[in-house]
N, C-alpha and C positions, 0 to 999 in steps of 0.2 A: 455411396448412394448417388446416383444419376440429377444433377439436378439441373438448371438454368440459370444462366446470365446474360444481363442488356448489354449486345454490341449496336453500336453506332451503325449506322446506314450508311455503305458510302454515296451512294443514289437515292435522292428523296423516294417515298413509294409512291408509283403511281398510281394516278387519282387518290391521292390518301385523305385529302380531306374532306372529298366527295364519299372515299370510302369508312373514314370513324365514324362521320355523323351519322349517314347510311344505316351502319353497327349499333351505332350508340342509342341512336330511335327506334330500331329493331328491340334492343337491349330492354329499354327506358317503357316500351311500350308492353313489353311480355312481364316484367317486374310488374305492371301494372296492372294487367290481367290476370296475372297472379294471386295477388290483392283482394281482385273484386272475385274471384275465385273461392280463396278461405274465406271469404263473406258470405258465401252460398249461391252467389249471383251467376246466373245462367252462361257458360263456357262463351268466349268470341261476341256477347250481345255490347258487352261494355265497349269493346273497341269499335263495334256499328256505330252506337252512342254517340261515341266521340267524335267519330267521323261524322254522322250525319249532323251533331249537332251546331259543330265549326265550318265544315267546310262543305256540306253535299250542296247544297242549292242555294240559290239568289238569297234568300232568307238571313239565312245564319254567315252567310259570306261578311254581306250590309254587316251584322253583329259583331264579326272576327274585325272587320276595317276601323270600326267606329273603336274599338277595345284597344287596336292596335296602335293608333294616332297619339295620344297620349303615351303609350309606354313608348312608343318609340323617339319622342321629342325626348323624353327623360333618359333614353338611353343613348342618344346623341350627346349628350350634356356629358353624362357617368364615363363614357368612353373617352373623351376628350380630356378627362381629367385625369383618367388610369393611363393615359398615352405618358402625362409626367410623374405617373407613380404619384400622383396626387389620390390616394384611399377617399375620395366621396361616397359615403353612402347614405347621404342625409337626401338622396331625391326625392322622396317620400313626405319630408317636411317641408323641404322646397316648394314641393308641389303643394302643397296644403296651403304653403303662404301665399304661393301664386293664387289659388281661388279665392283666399281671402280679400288680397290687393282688386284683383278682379271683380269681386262682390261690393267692394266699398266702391268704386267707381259705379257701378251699376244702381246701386241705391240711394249714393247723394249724386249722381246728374244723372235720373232717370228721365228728367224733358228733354235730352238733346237729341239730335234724330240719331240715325244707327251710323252713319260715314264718321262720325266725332266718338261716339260713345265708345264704338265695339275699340278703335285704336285707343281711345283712353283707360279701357278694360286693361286690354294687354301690355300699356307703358306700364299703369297699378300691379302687374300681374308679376311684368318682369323686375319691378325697383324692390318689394316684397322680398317676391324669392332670391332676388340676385345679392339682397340683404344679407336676407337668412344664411344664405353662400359664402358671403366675406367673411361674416364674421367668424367663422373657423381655421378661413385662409390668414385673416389677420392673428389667429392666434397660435397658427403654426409658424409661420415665417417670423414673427416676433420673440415669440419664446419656446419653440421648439415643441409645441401640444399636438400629441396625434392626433388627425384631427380623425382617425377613425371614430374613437370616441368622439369627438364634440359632435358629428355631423349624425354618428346614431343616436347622440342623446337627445338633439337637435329635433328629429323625428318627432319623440312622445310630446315635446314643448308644442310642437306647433301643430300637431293635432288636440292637444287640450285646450293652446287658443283657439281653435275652431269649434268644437265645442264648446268652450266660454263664450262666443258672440253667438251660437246660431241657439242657448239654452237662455242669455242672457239679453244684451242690449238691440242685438242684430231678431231676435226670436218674433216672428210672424205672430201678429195679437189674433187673428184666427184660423192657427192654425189645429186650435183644438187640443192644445198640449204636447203637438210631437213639436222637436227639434227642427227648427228649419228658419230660414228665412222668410221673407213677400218673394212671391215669383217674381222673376224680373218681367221687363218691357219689353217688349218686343223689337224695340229699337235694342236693348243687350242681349238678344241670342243671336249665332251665328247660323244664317239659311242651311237652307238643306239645297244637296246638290237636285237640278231639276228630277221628276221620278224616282227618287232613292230616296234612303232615310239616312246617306252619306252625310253630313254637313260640310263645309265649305273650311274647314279646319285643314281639311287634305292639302289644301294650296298651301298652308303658313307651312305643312312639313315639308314640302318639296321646295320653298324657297327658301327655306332655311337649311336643309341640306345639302343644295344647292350652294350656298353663303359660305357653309361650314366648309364643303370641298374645297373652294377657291381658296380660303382663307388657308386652310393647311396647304395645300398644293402650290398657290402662286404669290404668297407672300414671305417677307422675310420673319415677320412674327409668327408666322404658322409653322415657319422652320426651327425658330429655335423654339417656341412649344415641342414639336415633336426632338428635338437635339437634346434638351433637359432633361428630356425621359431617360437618358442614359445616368442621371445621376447629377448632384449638386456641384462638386467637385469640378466633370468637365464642364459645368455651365458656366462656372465663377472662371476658372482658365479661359474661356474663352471669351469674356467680358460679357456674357448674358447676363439680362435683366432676371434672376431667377425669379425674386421674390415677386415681382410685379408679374410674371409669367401665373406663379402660385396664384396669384388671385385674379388675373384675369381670367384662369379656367375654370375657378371655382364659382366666379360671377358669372361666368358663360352657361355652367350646366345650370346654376340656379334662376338665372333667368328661363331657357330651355326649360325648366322641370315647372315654373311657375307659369310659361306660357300653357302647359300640359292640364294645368290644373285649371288656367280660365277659361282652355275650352270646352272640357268637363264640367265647370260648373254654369259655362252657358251654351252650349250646343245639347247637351246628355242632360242634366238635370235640371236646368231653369231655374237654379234657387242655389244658395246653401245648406247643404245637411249634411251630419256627420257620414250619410254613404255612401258620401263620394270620395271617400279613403277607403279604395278595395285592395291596395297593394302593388297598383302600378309602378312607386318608386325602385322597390326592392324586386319588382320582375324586370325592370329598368337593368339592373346590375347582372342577373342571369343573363337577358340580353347581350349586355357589352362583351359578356367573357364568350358564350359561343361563337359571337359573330369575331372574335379575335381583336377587336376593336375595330373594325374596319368601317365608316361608313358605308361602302357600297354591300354589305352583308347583315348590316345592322335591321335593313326593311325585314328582310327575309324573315328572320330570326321572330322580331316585333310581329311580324303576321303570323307564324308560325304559335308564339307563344301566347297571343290573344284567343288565336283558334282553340289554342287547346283549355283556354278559359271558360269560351264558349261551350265549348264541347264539355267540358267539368260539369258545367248549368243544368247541360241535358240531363248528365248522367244522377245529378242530384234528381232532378225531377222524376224521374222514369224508372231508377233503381235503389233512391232513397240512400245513395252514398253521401257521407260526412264530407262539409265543406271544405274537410283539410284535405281532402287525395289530390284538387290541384295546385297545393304547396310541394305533397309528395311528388307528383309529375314535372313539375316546375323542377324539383330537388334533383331527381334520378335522371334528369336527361341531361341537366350539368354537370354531374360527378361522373356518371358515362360520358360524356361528351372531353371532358378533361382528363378521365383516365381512358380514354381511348389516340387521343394524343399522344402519347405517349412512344406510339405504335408506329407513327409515322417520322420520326427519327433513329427510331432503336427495333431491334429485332431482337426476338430469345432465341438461345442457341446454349447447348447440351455443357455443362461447365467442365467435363470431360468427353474428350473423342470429337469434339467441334470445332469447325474450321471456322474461324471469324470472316465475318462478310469484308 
């Protein structure tokens, strides 16, 4: 029987990466419509939906920006950490801790004006989450603890401390019984860009990707971060600092992921309450694996996958689809996007009567 085998490429493919994602959103996006198809929902309206919801006009753009600023700090953090094969996937909690930190500055020195406060938010934001961070880095490097596990379990922890302060001691006395905190002051929210409903969070992403480039690119500690990513073994032959390596990345995304959280809980919500864990950390990690890790692919990716958040919004509103289809779109465009990889070093070719490339 006739069948296929992966030979190696001697010639990367051209445009390939241009051409899997291409495929893969092609792919990712007909899966989808599929979906909303056995649902009984009207052939081709879902994918309008989607589009108009994310990305047709000024409106939903402003939505897709404001959604993406947050996942993308958290997926700058996750990347940096997966460059040393350090498994973070606790951005999610981080980020949680980060609003926390963020919230307690905001509520015990609510008289300072806003040049003190909003930087005292985000020192709170980053010590929190960069916390939350170490403490998994200290317990892999110490005694060998995956820290996949600790940093997913990490997660439920530190969303159930946020709901213990925002149902408990942190809970707004009128707020009439929901969950939440006192609005903050106006001195702790970050403005809005002039005319847009942008906020001014935009600048801390672009300096801090900014920070992050140079550090990997023109420092000796950015090199042997990315050097250790080959493994323990050459890091210790070559007198790298591994284990300090280990937790400076993990303190780095957790700071990053905690910055993420206090500008969500003061640019987007003005308060603490438990709905401001919508998922950003764990779209954080979809993020890092399509953009390959790459900071300069990372924006794309983080605009790309807020849009289709946004876009989810619509579709909930207008055709009554269940909140999970944008976990399943989030899901099917990284599993096509990963198994479409594949493509671009290997070619199939007939396992009889084939001439290998």
């Amino acid at each position: 029987m006739l069948g296929f085998k992966p030979v190696r490429r001697r010639d990367p493919l051209p445009w390939g990466s241009f051409l899997v994602f291409a495929g893969a959103l092609a792919l990712c996006l007909a899966i989808s419509e599929l979906l909303l198809v056995l649902q009984g929902k009207p052939l081709f309206q879902g994918l309008y939906l989607l589009w108009d919801g994310g990305f047709a006009h000024g409106y939903s753009l402003e939505d897709t920006v404001i959604k993406a600023m947050p996942i993308y700090l958290c997926a700058l953090g996750v990347a940096v950490s997966f460059r040393m094969q350090i498994w973070n996937i606790g951005a999610e909690g981080q980020f949680a801790m980060g609003a926390i930190g963020a919230t307690w500055a905001a509520l015990n020195f609510s008289g300072l004006p806003a040049w003190m406060l909003l930087p005292l938010m985000l020192c709170g934001a980053a010590l929190t989450g960069g916390l939350w961070a170490l403490f998994p880095a200290l317990l892999r490097v110490r005694y060998g603890v995956n820290e996949i596990i600790v940093t997913l379990m990490g997660n439920y922890i530190a969303i159930l401390v946020l709901d213990y302060l925002v149902y408990g001691p942190w809970k707004d006395p009128v707020s009439f019984g929901f969950p939440m905190t006192p609005e903050f002051t106006d001195a702790a929210i970050i403005g809005l860009l002039p005319g847009t409903r942008i906020h001014w969070g935009i600048a801390i992403c672009l300096g801090v990707s900014f920070l992050l480039w140079v550090f990997l690119r023109r420092t000796r500690l950015g090199y042997e971060l990315k050097a250790s990513g080959e493994g323990v073994k050459p890091a210790l032959y070559a007198h790298m600092p591994y284990a300090g390596l280990v937790m400076l990345v993990m303190t780095l995304c957790g700071v990053l992921a905690g910055w993420a959280g206090a500008m969500e809980a003061s640019a987007t919500v003005n308060r603490l309450q438990p709905s401001i864990m919508v998922g950003y950390g764990y779209t954080a990690v979809v993020v890092a694996w399509l953009a390959r890790l790459r900071i300069s692919s990372i924006a794309f990716y983080s605009f790309l996958l807020a849009g289709l958040r946004v876009g989810v919004e619509n579709l909930q509103l207008e055709l009554q689809v269940p909140a999970a289809f944008g976990g399943i779109l989030e899901g099917s465009l990284l599993l096509t996007v990963l198994a479409g990889q594949f493509f671009e070093k290997y070619k199939l070719v007939p396992a009889r009567g084939g001439k290998n490339a």
